[in-house]
C-alpha positions in Angstrom: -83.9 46.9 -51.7 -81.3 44.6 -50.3 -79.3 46.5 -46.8 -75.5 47.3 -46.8 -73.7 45.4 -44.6 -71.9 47.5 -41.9 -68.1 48.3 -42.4 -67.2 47.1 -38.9 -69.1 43.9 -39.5 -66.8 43.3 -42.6 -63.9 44.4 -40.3 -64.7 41.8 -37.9 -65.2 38.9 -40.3 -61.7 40.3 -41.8 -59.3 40.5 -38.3 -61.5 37.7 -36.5 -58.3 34.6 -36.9 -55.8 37.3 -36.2 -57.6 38.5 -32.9 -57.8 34.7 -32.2 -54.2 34.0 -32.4 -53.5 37.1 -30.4 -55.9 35.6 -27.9 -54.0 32.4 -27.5 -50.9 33.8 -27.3 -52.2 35.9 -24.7 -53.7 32.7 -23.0 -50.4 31.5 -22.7 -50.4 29.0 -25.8 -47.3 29.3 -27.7 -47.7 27.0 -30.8 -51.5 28.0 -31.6 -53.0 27.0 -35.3 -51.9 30.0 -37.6 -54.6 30.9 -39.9 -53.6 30.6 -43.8 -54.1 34.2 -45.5 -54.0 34.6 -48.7 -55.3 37.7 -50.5 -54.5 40.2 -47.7 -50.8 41.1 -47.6 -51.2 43.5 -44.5 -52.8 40.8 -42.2 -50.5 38.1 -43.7 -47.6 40.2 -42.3 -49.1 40.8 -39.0 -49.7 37.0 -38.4 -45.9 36.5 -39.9 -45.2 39.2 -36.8 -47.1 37.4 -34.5 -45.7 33.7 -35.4 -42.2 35.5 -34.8 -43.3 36.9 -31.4 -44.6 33.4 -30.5 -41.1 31.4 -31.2 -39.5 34.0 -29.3 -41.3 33.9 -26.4 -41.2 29.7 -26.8 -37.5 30.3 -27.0 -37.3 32.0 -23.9 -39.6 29.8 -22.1 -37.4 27.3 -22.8 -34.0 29.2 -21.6 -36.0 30.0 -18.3 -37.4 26.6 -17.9 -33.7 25.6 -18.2 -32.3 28.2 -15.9 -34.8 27.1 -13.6 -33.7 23.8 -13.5 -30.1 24.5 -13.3 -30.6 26.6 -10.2 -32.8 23.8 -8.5 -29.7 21.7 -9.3 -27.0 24.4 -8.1 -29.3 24.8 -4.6 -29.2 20.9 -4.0 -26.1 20.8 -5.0 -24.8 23.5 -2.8 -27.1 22.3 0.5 -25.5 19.0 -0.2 -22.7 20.0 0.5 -23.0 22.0 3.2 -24.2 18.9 5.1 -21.3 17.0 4.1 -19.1 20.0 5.1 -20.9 20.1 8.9 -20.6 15.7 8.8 -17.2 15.8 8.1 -16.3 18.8 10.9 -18.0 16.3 13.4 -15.8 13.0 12.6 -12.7 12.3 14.8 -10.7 10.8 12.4 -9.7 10.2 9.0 -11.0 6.9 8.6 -14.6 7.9 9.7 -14.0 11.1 7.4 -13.7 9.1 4.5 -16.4 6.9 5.0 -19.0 9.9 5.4 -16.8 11.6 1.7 -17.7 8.2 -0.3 -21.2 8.3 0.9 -22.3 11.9 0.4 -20.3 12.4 -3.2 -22.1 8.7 -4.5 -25.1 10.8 -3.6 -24.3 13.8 -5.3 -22.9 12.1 -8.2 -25.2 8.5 -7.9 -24.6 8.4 -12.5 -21.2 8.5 -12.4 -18.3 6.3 -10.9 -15.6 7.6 -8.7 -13.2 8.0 -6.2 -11.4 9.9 -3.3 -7.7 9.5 -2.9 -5.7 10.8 -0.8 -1.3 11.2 -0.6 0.6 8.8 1.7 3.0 9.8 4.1 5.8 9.7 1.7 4.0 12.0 -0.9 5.1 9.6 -3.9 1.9 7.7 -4.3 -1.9 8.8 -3.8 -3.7 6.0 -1.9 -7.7 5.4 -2.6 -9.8 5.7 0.8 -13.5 5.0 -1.1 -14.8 4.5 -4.4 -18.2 3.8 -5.9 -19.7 2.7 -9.5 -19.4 0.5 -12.1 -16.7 2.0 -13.6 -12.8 0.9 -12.3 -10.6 3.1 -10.6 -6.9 2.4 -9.7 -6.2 1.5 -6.4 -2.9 4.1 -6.1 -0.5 6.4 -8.7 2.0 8.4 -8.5 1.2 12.3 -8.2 2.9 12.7 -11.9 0.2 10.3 -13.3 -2.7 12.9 -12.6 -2.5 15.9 -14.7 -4.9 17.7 -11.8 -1.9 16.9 -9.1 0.7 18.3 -11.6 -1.5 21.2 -12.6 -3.1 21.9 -9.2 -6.2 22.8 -10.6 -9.0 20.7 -12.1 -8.6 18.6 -15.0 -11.3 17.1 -17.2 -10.9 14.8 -20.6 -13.8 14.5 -23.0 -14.3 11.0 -24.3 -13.9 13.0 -27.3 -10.2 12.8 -26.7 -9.6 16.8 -27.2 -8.1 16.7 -23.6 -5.4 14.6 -22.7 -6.6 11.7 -20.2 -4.6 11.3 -16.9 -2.2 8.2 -17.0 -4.2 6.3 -13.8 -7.3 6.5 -16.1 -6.3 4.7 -18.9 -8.7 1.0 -18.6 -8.8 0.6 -22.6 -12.0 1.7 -23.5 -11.6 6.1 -23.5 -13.7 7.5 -21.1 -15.3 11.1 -19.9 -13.3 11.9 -17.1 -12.6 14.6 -14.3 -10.0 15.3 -11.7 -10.1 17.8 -8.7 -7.5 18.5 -6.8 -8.2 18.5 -2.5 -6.1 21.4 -1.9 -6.3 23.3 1.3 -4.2 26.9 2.1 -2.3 25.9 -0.9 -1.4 22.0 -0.1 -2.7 18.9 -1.7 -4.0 16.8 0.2 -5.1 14.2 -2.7 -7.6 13.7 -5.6 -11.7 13.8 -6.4 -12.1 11.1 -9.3 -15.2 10.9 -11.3 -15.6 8.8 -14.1 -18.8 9.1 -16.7 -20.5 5.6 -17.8 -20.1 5.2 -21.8 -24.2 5.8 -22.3 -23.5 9.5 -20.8 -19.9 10.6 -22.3 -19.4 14.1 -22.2 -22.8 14.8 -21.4 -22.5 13.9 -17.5 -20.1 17.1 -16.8 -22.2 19.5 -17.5 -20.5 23.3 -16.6 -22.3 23.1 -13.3 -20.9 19.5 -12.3 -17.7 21.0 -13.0 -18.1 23.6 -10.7 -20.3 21.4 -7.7 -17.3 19.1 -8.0 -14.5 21.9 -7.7 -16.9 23.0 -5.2 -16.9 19.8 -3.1 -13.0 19.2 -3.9 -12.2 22.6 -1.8 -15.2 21.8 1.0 -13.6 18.2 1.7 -9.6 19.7 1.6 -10.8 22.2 4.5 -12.4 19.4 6.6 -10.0 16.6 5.9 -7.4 19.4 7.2 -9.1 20.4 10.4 -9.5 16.2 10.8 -5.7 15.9 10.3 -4.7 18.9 12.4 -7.0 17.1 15.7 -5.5 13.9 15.0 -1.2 15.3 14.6 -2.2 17.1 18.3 -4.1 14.7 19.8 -0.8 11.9 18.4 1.5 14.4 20.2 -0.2 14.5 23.1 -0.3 10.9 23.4 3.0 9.9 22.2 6.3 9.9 23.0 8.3 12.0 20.5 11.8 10.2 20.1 10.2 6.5 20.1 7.1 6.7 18.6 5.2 5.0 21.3 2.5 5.8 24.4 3.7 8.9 26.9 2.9 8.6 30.8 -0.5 10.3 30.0 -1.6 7.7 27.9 -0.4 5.4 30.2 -1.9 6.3 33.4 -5.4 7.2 31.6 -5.1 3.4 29.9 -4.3 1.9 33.2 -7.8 3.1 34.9 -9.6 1.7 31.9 -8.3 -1.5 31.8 -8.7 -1.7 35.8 -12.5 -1.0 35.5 -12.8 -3.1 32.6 -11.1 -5.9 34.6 -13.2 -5.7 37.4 -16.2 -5.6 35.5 -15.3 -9.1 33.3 -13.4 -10.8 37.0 -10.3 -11.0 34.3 -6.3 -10.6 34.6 -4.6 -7.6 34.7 -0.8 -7.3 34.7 1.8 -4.4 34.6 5.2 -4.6 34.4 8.0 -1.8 34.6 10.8 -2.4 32.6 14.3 -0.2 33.0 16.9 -0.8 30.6 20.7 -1.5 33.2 23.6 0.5 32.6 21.8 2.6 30.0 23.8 6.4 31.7 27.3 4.3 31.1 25.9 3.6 27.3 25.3 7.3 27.1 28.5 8.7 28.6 30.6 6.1 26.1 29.2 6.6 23.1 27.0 9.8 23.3 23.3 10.9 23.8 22.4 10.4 20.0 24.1 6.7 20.3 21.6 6.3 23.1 18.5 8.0 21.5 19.4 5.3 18.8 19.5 2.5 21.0 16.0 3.1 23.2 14.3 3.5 19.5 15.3 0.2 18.6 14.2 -1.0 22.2 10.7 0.8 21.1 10.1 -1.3 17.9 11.1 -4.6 20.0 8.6 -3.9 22.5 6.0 -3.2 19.9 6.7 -5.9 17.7 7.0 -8.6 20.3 3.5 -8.0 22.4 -0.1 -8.4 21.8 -2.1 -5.6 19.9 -4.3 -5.2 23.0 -1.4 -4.8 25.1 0.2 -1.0 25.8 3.6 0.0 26.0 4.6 3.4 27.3 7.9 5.3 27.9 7.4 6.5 31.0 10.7 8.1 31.7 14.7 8.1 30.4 15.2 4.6 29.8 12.0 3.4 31.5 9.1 1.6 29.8 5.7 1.0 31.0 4.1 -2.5 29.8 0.0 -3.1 30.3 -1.1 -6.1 29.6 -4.9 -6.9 30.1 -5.9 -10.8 30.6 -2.2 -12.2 31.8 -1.3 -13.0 35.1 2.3 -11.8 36.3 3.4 -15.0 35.5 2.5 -15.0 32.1 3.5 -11.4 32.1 7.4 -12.5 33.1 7.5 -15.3 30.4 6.5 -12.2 27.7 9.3 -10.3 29.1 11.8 -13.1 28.5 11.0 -13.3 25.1 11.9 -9.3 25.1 15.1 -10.4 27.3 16.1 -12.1 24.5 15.2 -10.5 21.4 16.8 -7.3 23.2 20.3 -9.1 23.5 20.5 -10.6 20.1 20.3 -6.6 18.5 23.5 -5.7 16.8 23.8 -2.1 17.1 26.4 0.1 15.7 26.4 3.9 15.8 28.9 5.8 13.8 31.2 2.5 13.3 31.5 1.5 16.7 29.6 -1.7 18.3 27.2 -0.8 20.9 27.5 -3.7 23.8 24.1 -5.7 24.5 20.9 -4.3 25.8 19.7 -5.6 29.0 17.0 -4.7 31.2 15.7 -5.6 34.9 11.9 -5.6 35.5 9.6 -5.6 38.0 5.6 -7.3 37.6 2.0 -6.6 39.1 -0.6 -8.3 38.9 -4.5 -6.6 39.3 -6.4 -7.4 42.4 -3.5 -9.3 44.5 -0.8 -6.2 44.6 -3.4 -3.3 44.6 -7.1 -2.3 43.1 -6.1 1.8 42.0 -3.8 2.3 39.5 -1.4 3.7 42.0 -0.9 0.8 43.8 0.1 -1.1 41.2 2.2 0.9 39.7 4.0 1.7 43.2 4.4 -2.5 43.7 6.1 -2.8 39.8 8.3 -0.2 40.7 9.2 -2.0 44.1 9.6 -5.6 41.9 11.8 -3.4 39.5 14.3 -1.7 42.3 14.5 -5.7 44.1 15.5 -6.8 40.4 18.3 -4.2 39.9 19.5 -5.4 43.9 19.4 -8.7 42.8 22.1 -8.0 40.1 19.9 -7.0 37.3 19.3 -8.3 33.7 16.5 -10.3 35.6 12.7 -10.0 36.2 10.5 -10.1 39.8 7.0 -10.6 41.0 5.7 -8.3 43.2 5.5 -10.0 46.8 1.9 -9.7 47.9 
């Protein structure tokens, strides 16, 4: 007599590849071997159930593998730029600012091309300060050829050509393209450029490069502010507001650097004070604004006559202050004949009326033979400068030692 086999042994034999594909799901593996059913319409539905539950959780792997690596990129992104935020706090000026801008944003952006441009003092034309990548960038445009600048809000054109591309991008070939406006408490301060290789199109702005570069737009227009702000207070602390040129401050601070300095190399050292003759009768004939007129046009001669390592300060009404490291007072008084004479041969008019010539008396010292502390020196110009205007004035003297 032949034994029965047991039901749950036929059960077995009949869910065995069903409990083994729920075991490899459960095991983690996603695309397991699905077995092939054919006479059993209940367990063929289950494993249709089960291959459904499988590409749905392969789906959301996927979505969260994704997510994952958008967040990684988000996090650099964002700690990038807070250490391009804290670099560009610690610069003094502009010109270091920009530096450290081109470096960090070809690091956060190394596949794409770009640029940073920012407006000139006029406001009619952006200027570029860096660029990086293969791709070419216009050196400057007018505001009105950047659809960001007109806008005042970010502007990007698909390679696709479904947005409009900005006039200063137009190189031929079309290209992927995004503009960012550097605006900061509601002012533009210029333009982030980036510019996709062909090989990437569309594909390189991505919604979160979008929003990192929008990001780092805002993040550099704060800092570039702050920069600007330091460097307008620290100008006007330093300069002379009706000329343009060095105050007294500047002058005096200068004057004990280039005295150590010229001890230090056993080199020249000359200053000369220079007071323009007959400049209250100028004023009193013709008016304060004729005269305001008159010692700016004595400030560009001055500046456009000497050396770039030499400094010229107005030190008082119509009185000038002239340092000039590595000449002797000689060679100081044949520099201020050459002013003598450029001065005399300005034609100046001011409101139709001839203003007469500008003349000036001056008085030279020279570093170590008329004193060793700035004082000294100063104090032995100023006596040159009051023997000049004894003398007759419209002349120069040396210091007697």
């Amino acid at each position: 007599m032949v034994a029965a086999v047991p039901r749950v042994t036929l059960a077995q034999d009949r869910l065995g590849p069903v409990i083994a594909l729920i075991t490899s799901l459960a095991q983690g593996d996603l695309h397991p071997d699905l077995p092939v059913i054919d006479d059993d319409p209940e367990l063929e539905a289950v494993v249709l159930g089960l291959q459904m539950l499988a590409e749905e959780l392969a789906a959301t792997r996927a979505a969260m593998a994704g997510r994952t690596t958008e967040l990684e990129a988000l996090n650099y992104g964002l700690t990038r730029l807070s250490g391009l935020g804290n670099l560009l706090l610690s610069c003094d000026t502009s010109n270091e600012a920009y530096v450290v801008l081109g470096r960090a944003i070809r690091d956060m952006y190394g596949q794409l091309s770009g640029a940073v441009y920012i407006y000139g003092a006029s406001r009619n034309v952006v200027e570029l300060v860096t660029s990086w990548g293969d791709e070419p960038v216009a050196n400057s445009f007018a505001p009105a050829d950047c659809w960001a600048l007109r806008r005042g809000r970010a502007h990007h054109a698909s390679a696709s050509g479904t947005e409009i591309a900005c006039r200063h991008t137009s190189h031929g070939e079309l290209r992927s393209a995004m503009c960012v406006p550097m605006l900061a408490q509601g002012d533009a301060l210029g333009m982030l450029h980036l510019v996709s290789a062909p090989a990437l199109d569309d594909r390189a702005f991505s919604e979160l490069t979008q929003r990192l570069a929008v990001a780092a737009a805002e993040a550099c227009a704060l800092a570039l502010a702050s920069i600007k702000l330091r460097e307008q207070l620290r100008n006007q602390s330093l300069r002379d507001p009706l000329t343009g040129l060095f105050n007294r401050r500047y002058a005096d601070e200068t004057l004990l650097r280039e005295i150590g300095r010229a001890k230090r190399d056993a080199s020249a050292l000359s200053v000369v004070m220079l007071d323009l003759d007959h400049f209250k009768k100028l004023n009193d004939d013709f008016g304060h604004d004729a005269g305001d007129m008159a010692l700016r046009e004595v400030a560009t001669v001055l500046a456009e006559n000497l050396r770039t390592s030499d400094v010229v300060s107005r030190v008082g009404g119509e009185e000038f202050l002239l340092l000039l490291p590595g000449a002797s007072a000689e060679a100081a008084l044949g520099k201020v004949d050459v002013l003598r004479e450029k001065m005399k041969a300005l034609e100046l008019f001011h409101r139709g009326r001839r203003l007469p010539p500008l003349m000036f008396s001056a008085g030279a010292a020279s570093f170590p033979a008329n004193g060793i502390a700035p004082d000294a020196l100063l104090r032995s110009a100023d006596r040159a400068l009051y023997e000049a205007k004894h003398a007759g004035r419209d002349r120069s003297v040396i210091a007697s030692i």
